[in-house]
Structures are given as structure tokens and as C-alpha cells.
C-alpha positions in Angstrom: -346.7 107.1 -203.2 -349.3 106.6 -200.9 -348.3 104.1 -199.6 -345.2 106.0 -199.0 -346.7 109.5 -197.4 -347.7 107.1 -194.2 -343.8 106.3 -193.4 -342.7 109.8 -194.1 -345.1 111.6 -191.6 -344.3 109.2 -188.7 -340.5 109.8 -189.1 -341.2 113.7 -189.0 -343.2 113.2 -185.5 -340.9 111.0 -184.5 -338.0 113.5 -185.1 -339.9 116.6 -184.1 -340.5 114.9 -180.8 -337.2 113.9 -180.7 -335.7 117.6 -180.9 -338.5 118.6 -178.1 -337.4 116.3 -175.4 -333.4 116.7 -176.0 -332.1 117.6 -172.6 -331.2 121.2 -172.4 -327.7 122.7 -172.5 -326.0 122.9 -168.9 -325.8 126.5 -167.1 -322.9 128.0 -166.4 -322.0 127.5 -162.9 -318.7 129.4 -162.6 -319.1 132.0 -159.7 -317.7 135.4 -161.0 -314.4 136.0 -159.1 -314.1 138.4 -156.2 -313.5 142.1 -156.4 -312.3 142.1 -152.9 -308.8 140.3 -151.9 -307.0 140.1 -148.3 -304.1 139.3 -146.6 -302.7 138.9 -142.7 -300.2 137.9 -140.8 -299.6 137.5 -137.1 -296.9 136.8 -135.2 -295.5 136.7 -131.6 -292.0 136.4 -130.6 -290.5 135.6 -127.6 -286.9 135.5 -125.9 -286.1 134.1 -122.6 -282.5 133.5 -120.8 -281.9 133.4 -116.9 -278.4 132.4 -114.8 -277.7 131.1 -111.5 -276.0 133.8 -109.2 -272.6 131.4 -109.3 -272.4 131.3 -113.2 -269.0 132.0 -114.0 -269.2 133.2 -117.6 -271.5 135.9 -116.5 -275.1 136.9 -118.0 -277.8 138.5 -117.3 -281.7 137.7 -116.7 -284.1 138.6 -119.6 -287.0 138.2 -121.0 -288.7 139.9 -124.0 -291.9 139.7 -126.4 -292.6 141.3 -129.2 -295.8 141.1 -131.5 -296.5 141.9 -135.2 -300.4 142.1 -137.5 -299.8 143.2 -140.9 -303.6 143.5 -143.1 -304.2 144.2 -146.0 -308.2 144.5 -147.7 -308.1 145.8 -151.6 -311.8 146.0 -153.4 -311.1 145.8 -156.6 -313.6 146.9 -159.7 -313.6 148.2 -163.2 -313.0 151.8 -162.8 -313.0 151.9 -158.7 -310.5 150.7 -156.2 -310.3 150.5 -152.4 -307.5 150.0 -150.6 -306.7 149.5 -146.5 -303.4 148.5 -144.9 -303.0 148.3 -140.9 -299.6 147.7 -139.7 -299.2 147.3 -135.7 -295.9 146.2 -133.6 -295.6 146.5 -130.0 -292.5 144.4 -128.0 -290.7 145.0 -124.4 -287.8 143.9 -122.9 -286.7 143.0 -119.7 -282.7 142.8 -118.8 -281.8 142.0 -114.8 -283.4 144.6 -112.4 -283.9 147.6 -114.8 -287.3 147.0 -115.8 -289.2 146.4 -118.6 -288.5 148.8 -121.9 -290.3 148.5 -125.1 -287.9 148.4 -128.0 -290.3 148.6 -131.1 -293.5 150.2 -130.9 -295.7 151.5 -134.0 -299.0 152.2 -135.7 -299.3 152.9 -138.9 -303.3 153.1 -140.6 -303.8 153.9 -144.6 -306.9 154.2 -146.3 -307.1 154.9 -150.3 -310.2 155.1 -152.7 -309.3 155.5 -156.2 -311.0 156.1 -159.5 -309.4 154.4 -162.8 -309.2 157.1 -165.8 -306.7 154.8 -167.5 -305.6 151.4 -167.1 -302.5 152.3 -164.6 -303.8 155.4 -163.4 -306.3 156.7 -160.8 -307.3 159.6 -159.2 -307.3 158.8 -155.9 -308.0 159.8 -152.3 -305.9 159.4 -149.3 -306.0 159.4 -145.6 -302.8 158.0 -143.5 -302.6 157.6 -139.7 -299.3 157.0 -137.7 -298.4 157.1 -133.9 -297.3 154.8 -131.1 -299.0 152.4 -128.5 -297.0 153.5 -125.0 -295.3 156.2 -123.5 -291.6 155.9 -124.4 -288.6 157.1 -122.2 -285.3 158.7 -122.4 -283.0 156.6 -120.2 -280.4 158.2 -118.1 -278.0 158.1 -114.5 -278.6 161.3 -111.9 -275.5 163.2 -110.9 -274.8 160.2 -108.1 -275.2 157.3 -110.6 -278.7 156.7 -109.8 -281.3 155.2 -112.7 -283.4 158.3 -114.5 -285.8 158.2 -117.0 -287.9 160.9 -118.8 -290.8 160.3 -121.1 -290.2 162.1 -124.6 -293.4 160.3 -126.4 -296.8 158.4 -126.0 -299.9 157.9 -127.9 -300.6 160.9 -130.2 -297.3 162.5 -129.0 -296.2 162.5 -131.9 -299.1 161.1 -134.0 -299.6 162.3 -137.6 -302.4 162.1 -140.0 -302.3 163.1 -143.6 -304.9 163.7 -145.9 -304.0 163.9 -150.2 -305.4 164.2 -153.6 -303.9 163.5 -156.6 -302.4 160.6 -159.0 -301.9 157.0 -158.4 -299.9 155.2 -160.9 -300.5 151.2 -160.5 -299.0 148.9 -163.2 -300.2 145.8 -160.4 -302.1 145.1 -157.5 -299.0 145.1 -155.5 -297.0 148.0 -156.4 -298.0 151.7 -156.4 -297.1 155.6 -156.7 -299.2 158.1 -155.7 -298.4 161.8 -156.7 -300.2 163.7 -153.7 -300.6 167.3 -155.2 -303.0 168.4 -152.4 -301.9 167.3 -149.0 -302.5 168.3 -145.9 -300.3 167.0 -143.0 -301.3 167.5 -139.3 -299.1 166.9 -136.4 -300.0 166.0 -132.7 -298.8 166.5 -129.6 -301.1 166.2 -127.0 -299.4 166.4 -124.2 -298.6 170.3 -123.7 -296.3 169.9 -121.1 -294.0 167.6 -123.2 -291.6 170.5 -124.6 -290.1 170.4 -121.3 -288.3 166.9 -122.1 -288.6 167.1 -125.7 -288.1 171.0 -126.5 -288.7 171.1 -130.4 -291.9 169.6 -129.3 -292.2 167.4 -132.9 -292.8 170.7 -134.6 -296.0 171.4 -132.9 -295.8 175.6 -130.7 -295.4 175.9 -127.4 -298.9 175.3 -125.4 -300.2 174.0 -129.0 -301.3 170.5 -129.8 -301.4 170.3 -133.4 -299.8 171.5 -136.2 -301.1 171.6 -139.7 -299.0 172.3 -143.2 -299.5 172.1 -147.0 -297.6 169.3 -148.1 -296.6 167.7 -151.9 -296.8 164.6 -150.2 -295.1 160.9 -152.8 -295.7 157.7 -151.6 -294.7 154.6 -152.9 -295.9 151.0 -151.9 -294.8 147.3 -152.9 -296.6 144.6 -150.8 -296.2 141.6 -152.0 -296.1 137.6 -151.5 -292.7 136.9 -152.8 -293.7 132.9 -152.2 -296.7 130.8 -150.4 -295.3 131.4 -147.5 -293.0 134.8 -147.6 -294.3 138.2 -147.8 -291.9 141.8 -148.7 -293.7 145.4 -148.0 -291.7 148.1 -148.7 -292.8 151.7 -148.4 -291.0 155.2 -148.8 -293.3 158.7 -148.0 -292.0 162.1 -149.0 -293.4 165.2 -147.3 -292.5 168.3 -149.1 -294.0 171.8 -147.5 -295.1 174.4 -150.1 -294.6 177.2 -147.1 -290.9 176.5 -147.7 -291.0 176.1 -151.6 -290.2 172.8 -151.6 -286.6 173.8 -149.7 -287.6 171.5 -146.6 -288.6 167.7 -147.3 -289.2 164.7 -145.1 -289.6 161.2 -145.1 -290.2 158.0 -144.0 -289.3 154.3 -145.1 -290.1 151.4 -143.6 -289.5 147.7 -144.3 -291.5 144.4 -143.2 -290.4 140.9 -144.4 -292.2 137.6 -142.9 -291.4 134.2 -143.9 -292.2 130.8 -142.5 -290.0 128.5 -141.8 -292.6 125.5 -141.1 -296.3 125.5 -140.0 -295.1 127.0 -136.5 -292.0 129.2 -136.5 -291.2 132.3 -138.5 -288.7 134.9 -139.3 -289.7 138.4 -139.3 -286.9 141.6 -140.1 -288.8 144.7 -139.5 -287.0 148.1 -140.3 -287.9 151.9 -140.5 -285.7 155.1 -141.9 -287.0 158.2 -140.4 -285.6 161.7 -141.7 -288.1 164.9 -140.1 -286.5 167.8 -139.6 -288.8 169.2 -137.0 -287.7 166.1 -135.1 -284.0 166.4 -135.5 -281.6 167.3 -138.5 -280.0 163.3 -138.8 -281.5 160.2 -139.8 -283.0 158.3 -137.6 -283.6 154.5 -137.7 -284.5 151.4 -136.2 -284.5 147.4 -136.7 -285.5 144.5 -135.8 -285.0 140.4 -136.2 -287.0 138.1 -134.5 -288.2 134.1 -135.0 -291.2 132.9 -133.3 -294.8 131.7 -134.4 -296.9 133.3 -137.2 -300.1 132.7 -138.9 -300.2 133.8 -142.5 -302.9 134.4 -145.2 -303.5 135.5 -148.7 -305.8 135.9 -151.4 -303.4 137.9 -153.8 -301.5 136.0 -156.5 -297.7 135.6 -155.9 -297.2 135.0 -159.9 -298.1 138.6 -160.5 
């Protein structure tokens, strides 16, 4: 036995000694993932065609150029959200000797901050800017066939910003419906001498330059990348006054789909439904198709 004990304590130290120098467990390096996500897109189009003064089968000299930035920034946490989209087109035309026209002009600003009291629904915050870049003209011929225009509109004539409260319901990052039940919807008109061309003045009274109302104001969004390299936002906005009790309702739609056809060229098929009633009593609309280059990035998940 004795000669035994020897062996036995210089195996313990051995395996004491052993366990103290084992190398230690690797750390966990995996960063957390972001709460914030973005997307953009750019594009510029361009459209060029000229004739000789002989050509037979007729034509006429043009030139036009129209640009497109779609954003998008979403922060993105347990129980808060924040949301920004910035949408801004601006193209002109030029055909033979009647100068240049813009045919699509638009700014449209959103800003959301929400607060999750379920898992699809927030309380949320809302403020929502529209306008346009440039004056825009109503195009005409004098009483002797002579070229007239007159300008119905320009920055902040109209321009409209609304402010809600209320419920967002959002099963995914790319789709939503908010429930504005307080909502308050002013309308510009800067310009006070614009009712002379444009009598119902967008809404806004005589000498006056804004407008405010109570409004139940529904908004519904879907923005998202149907592919790598294709993107679909789709928006409607209901405006319903509670002077009127609910008898008078507007709205608004509009479309934007981008796609790439290779690294350079894309296709973009913009489109916008427009139906207020202190603007006129029909529907008004407008749309667009263009190709020409793009630049396109995002951070949100096209499988979801």
C-alpha cells in the first residue's frame, strides 16, 4: 500500500493540472443583428429623338428626362418601431419649339413612430408631407391661335401635411394599416393670388393660405422587394372629415415598381389615383413608363 499511495498522488496532480491548463471555451462572436434596415433606389431616364427638316415620314424634335429616389429607413426594436419613407420624381419634356414641360412631378415625405402593445399592433404616431418641385401650367391657344399658358400650381400650392394618432396593424415589415382616429389634415396654398387661375383654390378661402380639418384619416402600405432586384410599393390614403360626418371622403393611391434589367438599365412604371373633392368632383390620375439606369439597395428580406 505504500508503495502504492506514491503513484496515486502523482496521477491526481497530474490530472488536477491537467483540468487547470485546458484551453477555455471560445466566446461567442456573432454580432447581434441590426434593429435598423434600409432601402434606395435611383434612377434617371432619358429620351432623345431629332429629324432632318426633309424627313418625309414626319416627326418631331424631343428630348426628355425624368428622375426617380425611393428610401426607405425602418428602426426596428422589441416594443418600438420607426419608420421613414421619401419618395421624389421630377421629369420634363421638350417637343419641337414649345418648350420644356414637366410631365411628372412629386414629393411625398412620411414619418411613423410606433409602440408595440401586441405582436401586430402598435400605437402609433404619424406625420405625412406631400407637394410638388415646380410651378406647373395650364396649356392653352389665345383667341388668334397664339401659345398661352397659366400656372395652376407650384411648391406648397397645393402642399399637404397630415398629422394622426391611432392603430397600426403590421403582420410584416413590409405591409401595414394604420387606423388614424385623430388626424389633422392641413392644406397649403401659398400663393394668394392663385384663385384667379385655379378658382376652388385646392380648398383653401379666398386671401387664405391654409386650411386645416379633422380627419379619420386609413392608410395602407406594402413596400416590398418582390426579388433581388425588383421592388413593388403600393399605397392607398383615405381622408374622411368629421365636419361632414363622414359624408365627404378622399383619397390617394399611388404605385411605384422598379426592376432591373442588368447592372445598368431598368424599368420603372410609376402611377397615382387622386380623388379630392375640393380639387374637382372626378378622378384624377397619372402614369408613367420609363427604362434607363438605376442603382438599387436593400437590407429587408425578400422571403418575408
Amino acid at each position: 500500500m505504500k508503495k502504492l499511495f506514491p503513484l496515486i498522488l502523482f496521477l491526481v496532480v497530474v490530472s488536477k493540472t491537467n483540468a487547470q491548463t485546458a484551453p477555455p471555451t471560445p466566446a461567442d462572436t456573432t454580432k447581434p443583428a441590426s434593429p435598423w434596415k434600409t432601402s434606395m433606389e435611383v434612377a434617371v431616364n432619358f429620351n432623345q429623338a431629332s429629324f432632318s427638316s426633309n424627313w418625309q415620314a414626319g416627326g418631331v424634335n424631343s428630348v426628355a428626362l425624368g428622375t426617380l429616389f425611393n428610401g426607405r429607413t425602418l428602426y426596428q426594436s422589441k416594443r418600438i418601431s420607426f419608420d421613414n419613407n421619401v419618395q421624389l420624381q421630377y421629369g420634363f419634356l421638350k417637343n419641337g419649339g414649345l418648350g420644356f414641360r414637366k410631365n411628372t412631378d412629386k414629393i411625398y415625405i412620411d414619418t411613423k413612430l410606433g409602440y408595440k402593445i401586441s405582436p401586430k399592433w402598435d400605437l402609433y404616431a404619424e406625420v405625412n408631407f406631400t407637394s410638388q418641385f415646380a410651378p406647373g401650367y395650364k396649356y392653352g391657344t389665345d383667341s388668334i391661335g397664339r401659345p398661352t399658358q397659366q400656372m395652376i400650381s407650384r411648391f406648397l400650392d397645393p402642399g399637404y401635411l397630415t398629422s394622426s394618432l391611432g392603430l397600426e396593424y403590421a403582420p410584416a415589415d413590409f405591409f401595414s394599416l394604420r387606423i388614424g382616429f385623430l388626424g389633422l389634415r392641413q392644406t397649403f396654398s401659398v400663393d394668394t393670388s392663385l384663385y384667379h387661375t385655379v378658382p376652388e383654390n385646392y380648398g383653401v378661402a379666398i386671401h387664405k393660405k391654409v386650411k386645416n380639418e379633422a380627419d379619420f384619416v386609413l392608410t395602407a402600405n406594402f413596400n416590398k422587394d418582390l426579388g433581388k432586384n425588383m421592388n413593388l410599393l403600393l399605397r392607398l390614403t383615405t381622408f374622411t372629415n368629421y365636419a361632414y360626418y363622414g359624408k365627404v371622403t378622399d383619397l390617394r393611391s399611388d404605385m411605384v415598381f422598379t426592376g432591373k434589367v442588368n447592372k445598368l438599365l431598368s424599368v420603372n412604371v410609376t402611377a397615382s389615383v387622386l380623388y379630392f373633392q375640393a380639387q374637382s368632383y372626378h378622378i384624377q390620375y397619372t402614369q408613367a413608363l420609363s427604362l434607363g439606369l438605376a442603382y438599387m439597395f436593400s437590407q429587408f428580406d425578400v422571403k418575408k
